[in-house]
C-alpha positions in Angstrom: 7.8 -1.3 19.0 10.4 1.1 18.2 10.1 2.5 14.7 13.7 2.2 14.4 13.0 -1.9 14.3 10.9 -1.4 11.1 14.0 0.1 9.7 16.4 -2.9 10.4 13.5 -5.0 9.1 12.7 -3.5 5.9 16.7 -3.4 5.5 17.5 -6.9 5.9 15.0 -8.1 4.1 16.2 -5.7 0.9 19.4 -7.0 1.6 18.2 -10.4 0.6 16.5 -9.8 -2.5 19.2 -7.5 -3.6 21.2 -10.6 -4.0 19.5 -11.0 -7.3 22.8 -9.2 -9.1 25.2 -11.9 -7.7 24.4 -13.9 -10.8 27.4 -12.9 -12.2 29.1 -15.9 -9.4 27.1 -18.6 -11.2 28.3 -18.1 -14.9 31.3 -19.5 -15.3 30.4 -23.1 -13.4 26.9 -23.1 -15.0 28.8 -22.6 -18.1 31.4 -25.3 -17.3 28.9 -27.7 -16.6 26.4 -27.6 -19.3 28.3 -25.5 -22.7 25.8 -23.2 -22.7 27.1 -19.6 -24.2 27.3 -16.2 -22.5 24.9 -15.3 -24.4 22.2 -17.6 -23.4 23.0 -17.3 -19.8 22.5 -13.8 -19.7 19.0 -14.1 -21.0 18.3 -15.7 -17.3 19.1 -12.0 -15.5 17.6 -10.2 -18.4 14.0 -11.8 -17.4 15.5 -11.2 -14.1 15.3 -7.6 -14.3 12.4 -7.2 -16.2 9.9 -9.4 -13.7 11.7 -7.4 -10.8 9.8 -4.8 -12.5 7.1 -6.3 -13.0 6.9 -7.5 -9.4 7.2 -4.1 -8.3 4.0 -3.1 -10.1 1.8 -6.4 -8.5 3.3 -5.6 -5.3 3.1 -2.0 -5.0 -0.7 -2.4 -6.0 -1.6 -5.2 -3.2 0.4 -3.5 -0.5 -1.7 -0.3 -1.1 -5.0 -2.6 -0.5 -4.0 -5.4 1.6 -0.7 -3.9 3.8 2.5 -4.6 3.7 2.3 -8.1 6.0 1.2 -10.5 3.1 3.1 -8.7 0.7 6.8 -8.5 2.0 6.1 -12.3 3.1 5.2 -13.5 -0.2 8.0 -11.5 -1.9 10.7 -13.1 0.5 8.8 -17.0 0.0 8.8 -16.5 -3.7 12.4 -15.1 -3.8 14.0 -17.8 -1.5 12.1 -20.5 -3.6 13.3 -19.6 -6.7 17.1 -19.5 -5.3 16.5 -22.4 -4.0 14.9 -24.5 -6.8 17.5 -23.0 -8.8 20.3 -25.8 -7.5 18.3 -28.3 -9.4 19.0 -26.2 -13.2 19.5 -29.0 -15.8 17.8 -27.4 -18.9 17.9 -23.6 -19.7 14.0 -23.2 -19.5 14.2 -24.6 -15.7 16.9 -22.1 -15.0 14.9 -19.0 -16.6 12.1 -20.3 -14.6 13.4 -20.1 -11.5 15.8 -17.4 -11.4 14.8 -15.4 -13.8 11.0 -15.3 -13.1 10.3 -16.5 -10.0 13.8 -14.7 -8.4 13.1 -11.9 -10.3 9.4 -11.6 -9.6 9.8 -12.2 -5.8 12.7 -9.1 -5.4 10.1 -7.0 -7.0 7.1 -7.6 -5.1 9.1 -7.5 -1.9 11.1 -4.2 -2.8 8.6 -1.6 -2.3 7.2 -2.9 0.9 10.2 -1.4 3.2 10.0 2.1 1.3 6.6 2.4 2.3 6.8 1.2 5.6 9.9 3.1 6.3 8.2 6.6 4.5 5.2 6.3 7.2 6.9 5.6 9.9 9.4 8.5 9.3 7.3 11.8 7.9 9.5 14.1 9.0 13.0 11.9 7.7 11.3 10.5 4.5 15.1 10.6 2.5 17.2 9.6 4.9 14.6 6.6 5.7 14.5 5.7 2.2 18.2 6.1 1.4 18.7 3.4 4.1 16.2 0.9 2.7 17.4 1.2 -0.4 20.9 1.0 0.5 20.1 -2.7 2.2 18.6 -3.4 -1.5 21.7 -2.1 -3.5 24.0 -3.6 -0.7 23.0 -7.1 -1.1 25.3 -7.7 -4.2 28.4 -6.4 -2.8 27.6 -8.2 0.6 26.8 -11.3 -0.9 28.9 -12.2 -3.8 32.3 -12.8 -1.8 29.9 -15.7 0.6 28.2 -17.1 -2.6 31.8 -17.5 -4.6 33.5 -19.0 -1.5 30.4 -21.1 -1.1 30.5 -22.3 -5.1 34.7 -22.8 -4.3 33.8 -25.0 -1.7 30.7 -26.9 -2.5 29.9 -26.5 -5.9 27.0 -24.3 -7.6 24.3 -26.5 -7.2 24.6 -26.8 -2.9 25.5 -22.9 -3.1 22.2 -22.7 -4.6 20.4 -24.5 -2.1 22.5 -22.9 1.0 21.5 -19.2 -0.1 17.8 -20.2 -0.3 17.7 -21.6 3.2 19.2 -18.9 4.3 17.6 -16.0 2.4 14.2 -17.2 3.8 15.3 -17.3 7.4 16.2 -13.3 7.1 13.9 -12.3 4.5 10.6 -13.8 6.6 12.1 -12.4 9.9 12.6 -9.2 7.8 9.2 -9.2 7.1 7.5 -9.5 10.2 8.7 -6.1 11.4 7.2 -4.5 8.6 3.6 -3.2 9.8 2.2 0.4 8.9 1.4 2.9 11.7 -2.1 3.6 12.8 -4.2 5.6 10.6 -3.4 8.9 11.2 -0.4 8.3 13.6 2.4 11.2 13.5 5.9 11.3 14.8 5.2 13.0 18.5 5.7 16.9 18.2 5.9 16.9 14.2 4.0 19.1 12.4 3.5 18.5 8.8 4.9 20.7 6.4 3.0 23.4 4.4 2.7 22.4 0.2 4.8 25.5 -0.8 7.4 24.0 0.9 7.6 20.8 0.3 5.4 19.7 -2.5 2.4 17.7 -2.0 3.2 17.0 1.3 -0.2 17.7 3.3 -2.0 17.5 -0.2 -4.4 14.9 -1.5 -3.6 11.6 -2.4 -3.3 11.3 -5.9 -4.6 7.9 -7.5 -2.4 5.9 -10.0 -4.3 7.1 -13.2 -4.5 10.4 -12.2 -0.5 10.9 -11.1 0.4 9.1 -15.2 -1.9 12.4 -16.3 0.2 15.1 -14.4 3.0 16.8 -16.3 5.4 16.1 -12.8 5.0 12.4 -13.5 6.0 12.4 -17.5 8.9 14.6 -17.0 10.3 12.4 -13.8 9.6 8.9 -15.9 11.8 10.2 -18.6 14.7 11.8 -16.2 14.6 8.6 -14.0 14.8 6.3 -17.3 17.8 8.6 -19.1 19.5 9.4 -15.7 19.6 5.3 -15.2 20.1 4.2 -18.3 23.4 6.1 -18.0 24.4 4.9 -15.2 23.7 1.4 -16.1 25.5 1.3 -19.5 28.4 1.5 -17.1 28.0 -0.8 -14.0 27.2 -3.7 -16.4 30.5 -3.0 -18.4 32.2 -1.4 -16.0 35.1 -4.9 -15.6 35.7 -5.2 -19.2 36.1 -1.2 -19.9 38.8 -1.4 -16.7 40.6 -4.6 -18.4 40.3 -2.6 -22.1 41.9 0.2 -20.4 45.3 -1.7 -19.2 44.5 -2.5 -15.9 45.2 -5.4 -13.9 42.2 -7.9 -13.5 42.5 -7.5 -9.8 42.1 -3.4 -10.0 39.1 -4.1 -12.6 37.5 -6.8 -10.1 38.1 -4.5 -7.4 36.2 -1.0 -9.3 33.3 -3.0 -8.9 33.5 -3.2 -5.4 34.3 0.4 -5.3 31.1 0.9 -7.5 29.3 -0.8 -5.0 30.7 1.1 -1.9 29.6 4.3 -3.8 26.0 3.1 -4.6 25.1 2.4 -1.4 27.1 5.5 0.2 25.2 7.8 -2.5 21.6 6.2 -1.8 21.8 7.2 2.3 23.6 10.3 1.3 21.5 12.0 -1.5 18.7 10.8 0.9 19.6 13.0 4.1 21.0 15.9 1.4 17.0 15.7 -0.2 15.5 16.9 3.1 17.5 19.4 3.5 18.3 20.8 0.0 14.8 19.5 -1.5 14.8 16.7 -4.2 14.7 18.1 -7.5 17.8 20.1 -6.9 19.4 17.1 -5.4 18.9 14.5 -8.4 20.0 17.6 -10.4 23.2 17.6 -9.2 23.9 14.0 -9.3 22.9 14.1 -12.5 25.0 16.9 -13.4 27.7 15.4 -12.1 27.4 11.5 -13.5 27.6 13.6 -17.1 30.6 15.4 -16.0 32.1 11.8 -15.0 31.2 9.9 -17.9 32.6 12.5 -20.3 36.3 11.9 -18.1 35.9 8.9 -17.4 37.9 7.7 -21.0 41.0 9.3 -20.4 41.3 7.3 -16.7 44.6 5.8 -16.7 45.8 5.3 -13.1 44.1 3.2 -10.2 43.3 5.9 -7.7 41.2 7.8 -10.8 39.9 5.0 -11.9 38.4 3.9 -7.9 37.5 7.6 -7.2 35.4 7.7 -11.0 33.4 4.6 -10.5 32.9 5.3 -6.6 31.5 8.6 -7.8 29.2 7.4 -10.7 27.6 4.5 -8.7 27.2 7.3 -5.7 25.4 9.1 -8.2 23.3 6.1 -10.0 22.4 4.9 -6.3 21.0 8.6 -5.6 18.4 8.4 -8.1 17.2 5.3 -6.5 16.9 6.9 -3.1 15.7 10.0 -4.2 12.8 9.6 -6.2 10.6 7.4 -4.3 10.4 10.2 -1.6 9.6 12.3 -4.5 6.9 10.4 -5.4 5.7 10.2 -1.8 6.3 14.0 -1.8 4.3 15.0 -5.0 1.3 12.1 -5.5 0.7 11.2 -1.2 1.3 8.4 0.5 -1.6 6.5 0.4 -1.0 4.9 -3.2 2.7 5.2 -3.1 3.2 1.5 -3.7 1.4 1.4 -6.7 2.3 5.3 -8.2 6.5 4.3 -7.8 5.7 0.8 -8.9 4.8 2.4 -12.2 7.6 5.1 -11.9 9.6 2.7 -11.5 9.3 1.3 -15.0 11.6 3.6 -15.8 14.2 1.8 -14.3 12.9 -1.4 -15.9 13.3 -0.1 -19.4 16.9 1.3 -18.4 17.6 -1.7 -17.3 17.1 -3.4 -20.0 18.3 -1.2 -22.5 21.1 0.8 -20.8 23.8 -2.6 -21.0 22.6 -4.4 -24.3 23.1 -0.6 -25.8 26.4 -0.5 -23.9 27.5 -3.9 -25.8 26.0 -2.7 -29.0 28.0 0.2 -29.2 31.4 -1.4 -28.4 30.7 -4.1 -30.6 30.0 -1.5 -33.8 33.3 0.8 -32.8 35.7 -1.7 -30.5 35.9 0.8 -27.6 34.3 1.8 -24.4 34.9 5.8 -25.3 31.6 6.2 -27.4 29.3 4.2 -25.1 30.7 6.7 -22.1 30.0 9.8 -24.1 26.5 8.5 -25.2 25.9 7.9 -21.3 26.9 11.3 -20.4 24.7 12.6 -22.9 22.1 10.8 -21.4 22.3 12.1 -17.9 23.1 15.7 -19.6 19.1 15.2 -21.2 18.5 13.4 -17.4 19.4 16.7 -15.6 17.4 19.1 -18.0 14.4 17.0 -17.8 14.5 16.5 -13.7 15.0 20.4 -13.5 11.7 21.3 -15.1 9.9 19.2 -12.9 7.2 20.6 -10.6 4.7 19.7 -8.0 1.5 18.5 -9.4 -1.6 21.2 -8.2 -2.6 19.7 -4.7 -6.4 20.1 -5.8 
């Protein structure tokens, strides 16, 4: 089979699970129906996030000792059930069940199967690849939301519920069948690996999980990836209500979000293809760089086209990371563990995801503006960009 096919595989299927952040569609009816408060909706994507990470670690670890097969396949059955079971939400414990765990633990053991897939396959393109299956995964919001709020405008919440589950395991299990690793051993006809001086660990050993946590590289890259996110996050999950703050129209601050969107998956195929040519480090340096230098502007925004061009640039940037460091973790530690050493990398973004919006709401609650939480972002990725630049490759031996 053309390798190209794992690709559109390992896409679609991140397409599906990246769905997850359409909750936002569901609020309003869930909270029409049962007088539940914001609050105690939000909880549901809260667990969400943190069992997506969670996932990531269980499925990053079995892929790396039973393949990617069984993995992807139960990712995309446990995601599609809990969407599904979802439509039948009549107490807030049923609804945290099944969206929040179950949704949120399926996405995450699901998520790392294309990256590795997609890294093996594609030695000599490992950002680009990457970029692209990441993309599918950041994608699925933007691609979804406008189907699942015409869907809930024309049959209600519960039988949107149940439509997106049917059709999520369709595509996710058809996804998942394309996702098989190469032979042992197997190389891209004519491509030679690269020497370690230039370009890491490629070529090096494999490193296992508990030796990568002991390497400088890895410390350093957990605490860029969880500031560098964290920033970036304080804004996408506030990014409506700063636009509405700021006197625009609720059309122009419905439509930055799209825009944000657009930009995150632009920035994760982009920042992929600029990493193998530029090298990785450098690159999430200057995305970094240049989220801080946004944020800090980003206050004084008071026309549309500034306002669409900001927020396409900062997700750009905030999708980079995503797209960026798995390769570098593929690059530093080997391939051979990689599901299991970015499954704990990617903790980082757990915590920042987690942290990054309640502190965004914290801080506008204690000063009644936006312009502090910005500024404390940007300082963020400022510390994000001095971290990432100290970073080095681990000794190969």
């Amino acid at each position: 089979m053309n390798r190209w096919f794992r690709v559109a595989g390992g896409v679609s299927l991140n397409l599906c699970l990246g769905a997850a952040y359409v909750y936002s569609v569901f609020l309003t009816p869930l909270q029409r129906e049962f007088g539940w408060t914001r609050s105690e909706l939000s909880v549901a994507f809260t667990l969400s996030i943190a069992f997506i990470a969670v996932g990531v670690l269980v499925g990053g670890r079995w892929q790396d000792r039973r393949g990617p097969a069984a993995v992807s396949l139960a990712g995309a059955i446990l995601f599609s059930a809990g969407i599904f079971l979802s439509r039948y939400t009549g107490s807030l414990a049923w609804f945290y069940g099944c969206y929040g765990v179950v949704v949120g633990l399926g996405s995450g053991i699901g998520y790392t199967c294309p990256l590795s897939v997609g890294m093996k396959w594609f030695p000599e393109r490992r950002g680009l690849v990457t970029g692209m299956m990441v993309m599918g995964y950041g994608a699925g919001g933007a691609v979804i939301a406008p189907l699942a709020g015409y869907l809930v405008h024309r049959f209600g919440w519960r039988d949107t519920f149940g439509i997106l589950g049917a059709g999520f395991l369709a595509v996710t299990v058809a996804g998942s069948l394309f996702l098989r690793n190469p032979p042992e051993g197997w190389r891209p006809p004519g491509w030679i690996p690269p020497a370690v001086g230039k370009a890491a660990a490629r070529g090096g050993r494999d490193f296992l999980p508990r030796e990568m946590v002991g390497t400088a590289a890895f410390r350093r890259m957990w605490v860029a990836y969880a500031l560098g996110t964290a920033a970036g996050l304080m804004v996408i999950g506030h990014l409506a209500a700063f636009a509405l703050g700021a006197g625009f129209s609720a059309r122009d601050a419905a439509l930055s979000v799209g825009v944000l969107s657009v930009g995150n998956g632009c920035g994760r195929i982009a920042s992929g293809w600029m990493s193998d040519h530029i090298g990785r480090v450098r690159t999430l340096f200057l995305v970094m760089g240049a989220t801080a230098l946004l944020l800090f502007l980003a206050p004084g925004i008071s026309t549309v086209p500034l306002l669409f061009a900001s927020v396409f640039l900062i997700g750009y940037c905030y999708g980079s990371q995503l797209a960026v460091f798995p390769s570098t973790t593929a690059d530093y530690f080997g391939m051979r563990n990689l599901g299991n050493n970015y499954g704990l990398l990617l903790t980082a973004w757990g915590v920042a995801g987690i942290i990054g919006p309640m502190a965004g709401g914290w801080i506008f609650d204690a000063t009644r503006s936006y312009a502090a939480a910005f500024r404390i972002a940007a300082l963020l990725a400022v510390a994000a960009a001095a971290m990432v630049a100290t970073v080095k490759a681990p000794p190969a031996a």
